[in-house]
Every structure is written in structure tokens, then in C-alpha cells.
N, C-alpha and C positions, 0 to 999 in steps of 0.2 A: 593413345589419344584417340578419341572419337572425331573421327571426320564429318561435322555437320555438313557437312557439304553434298553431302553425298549418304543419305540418310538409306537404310533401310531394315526399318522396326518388322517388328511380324505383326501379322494383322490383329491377334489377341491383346498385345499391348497397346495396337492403335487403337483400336474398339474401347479399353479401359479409360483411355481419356477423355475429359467430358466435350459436350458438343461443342460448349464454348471453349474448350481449352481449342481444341482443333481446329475451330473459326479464328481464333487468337495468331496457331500459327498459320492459318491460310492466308488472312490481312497482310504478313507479312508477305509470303510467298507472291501474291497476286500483286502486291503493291512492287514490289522489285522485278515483274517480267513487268509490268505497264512502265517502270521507267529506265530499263532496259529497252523494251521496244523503241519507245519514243524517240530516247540519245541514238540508238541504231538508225534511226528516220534523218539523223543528222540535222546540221544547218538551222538551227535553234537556239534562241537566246535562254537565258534562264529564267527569265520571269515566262517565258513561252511554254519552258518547258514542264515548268513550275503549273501552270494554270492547265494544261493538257494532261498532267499527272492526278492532279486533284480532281475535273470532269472525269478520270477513268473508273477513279477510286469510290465515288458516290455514291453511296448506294440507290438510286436511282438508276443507274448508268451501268453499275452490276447485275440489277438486277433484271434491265432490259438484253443485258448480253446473256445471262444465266438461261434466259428462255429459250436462246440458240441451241444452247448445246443440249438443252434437256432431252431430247430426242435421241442425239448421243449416248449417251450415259448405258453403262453396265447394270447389270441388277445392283450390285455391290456399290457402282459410285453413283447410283439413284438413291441408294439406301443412306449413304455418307447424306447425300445432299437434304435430304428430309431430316435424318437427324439435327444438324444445324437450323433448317427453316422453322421446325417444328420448339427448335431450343426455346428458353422462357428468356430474354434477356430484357432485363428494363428502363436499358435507355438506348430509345432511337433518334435519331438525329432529326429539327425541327426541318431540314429539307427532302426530308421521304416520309413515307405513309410508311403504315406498319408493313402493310405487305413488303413493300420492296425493301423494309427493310429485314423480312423474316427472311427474302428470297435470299438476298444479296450474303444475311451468313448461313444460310445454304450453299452456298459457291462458295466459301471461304470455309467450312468446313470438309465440302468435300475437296479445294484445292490441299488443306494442311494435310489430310487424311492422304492421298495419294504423292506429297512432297516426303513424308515420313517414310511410306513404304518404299520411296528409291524410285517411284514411277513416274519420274523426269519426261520422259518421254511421250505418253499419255499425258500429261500434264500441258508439255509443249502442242500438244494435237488439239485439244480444246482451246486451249487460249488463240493459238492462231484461228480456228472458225469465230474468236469472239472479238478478233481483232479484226478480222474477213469484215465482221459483220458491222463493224463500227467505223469503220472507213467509208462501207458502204450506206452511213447513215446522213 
């Protein structure tokens, strides 16, 4: 049985799947460390927790964190991250502009692209500067 949990494709397979597919599983990936983080922040009701998961998720809010890390970024997960911003996708949501929201699956493409390969831990590194940075706002 394949342990989703604990992914790790080779990079030829991850490369095969389309920018949107990998943006597809990064949405999830990023949207389960934001409400992870949050329950870990403790002492929150649910609608609390509920409304602080949603402002995470935004593309708006991704996409102003996405610019933290860019700096960060490898050749290889700069390269992930343009293939999703650069994707064609034709519905963005009426609370972002295009940009933020080409940015935001850029970040979700390169988070799915590096949850496949098994790089949990890279993964954990970026997200806490973008959590750093969202506390800090």
C-alpha cells in the first residue's frame, strides 16, 4: 500500500504532471499546514479558527507571503514556482487580481511539487518564514 503520507515521486514523474495538477495538490498541502498551525496557536473557537484559515488561504494573503520566500527558493523550486504562476487557469476568484492570483498558484504549485518529492522539511522551512512573516503583519 502506498503511504500518501509520506510521498516520494522522482522528480521526472513530478515534472510530468501538469502545473495545475501540482497547484491542485499544493492547495491542499498549504491549506492543512495553515490549519494545523493555527489549532497548534491553541485557545480558539471555531468560527475563529474558521475565519483565520480562510484569510490564510486567499489568494491575496498567499500571494503577499509567496513574495517572502521568493528570495529563498532553489533554482529547481523557483522553477516549480513560475511554472504554476505562469499556468493558464481561467477562473480567479472576484477577491484578487490576476496577479495575485497567478502568484498564489505559483506557491501552490511549487508547495505540491516539493510535498510529492518527500521534501517535508523544506516545505516546513518556507512555510514557517511565511508564517514569520504573517504574524509580523
Amino acid at each position: 500500500m502506498e503511504n500518501y503520507f509520506q510521498m516520494n515521486m522522482p522528480k521526472r514523474d513530478i515534472d510530468a504532471i501538469s502545473n495545475l495538477g501540482l497547484a491542485h495538490m499544493g492547495d491542499c498541502v498549504y491549506e492543512i499546514l495553515c490549519r494545523t498551525h493555527i489549532c497548534a496557536s491553541g485557545g480558539q473557537t471555531v468560527k475563529r479558527l474558521h475565519r483565520e484559515a480562510v484569510e490564510l488561504v486567499k489568494a491575496p494573503t498567499q500571494a503577499k507571503l509567496a513574495e517572502i520566500i521568493l528570495p529563498l527558493l532553489s533554482e529547481e523550486e523557483a522553477d516549480y514556482f513560475r511554472r504554476g504562476k505562469n499556468a493558464h487557469s481561467h477562473a480567479a476568484p472576484k477577491s484578487a487580481t490576476a496577479r495575485q492570483y497567478a502568484v498564489a498558484t505559483g506557491l501552490e504549485t511549487l508547495f505540491g511539487a516539493l510535498w510529492l518529492a518527500g521534501r517535508q522539511k523544506r516545505l516546513l522551512e518556507l512555510f514557517d518564514k511565511m508564517m514569520e512573516a504573517y504574524h509580523g503583519i
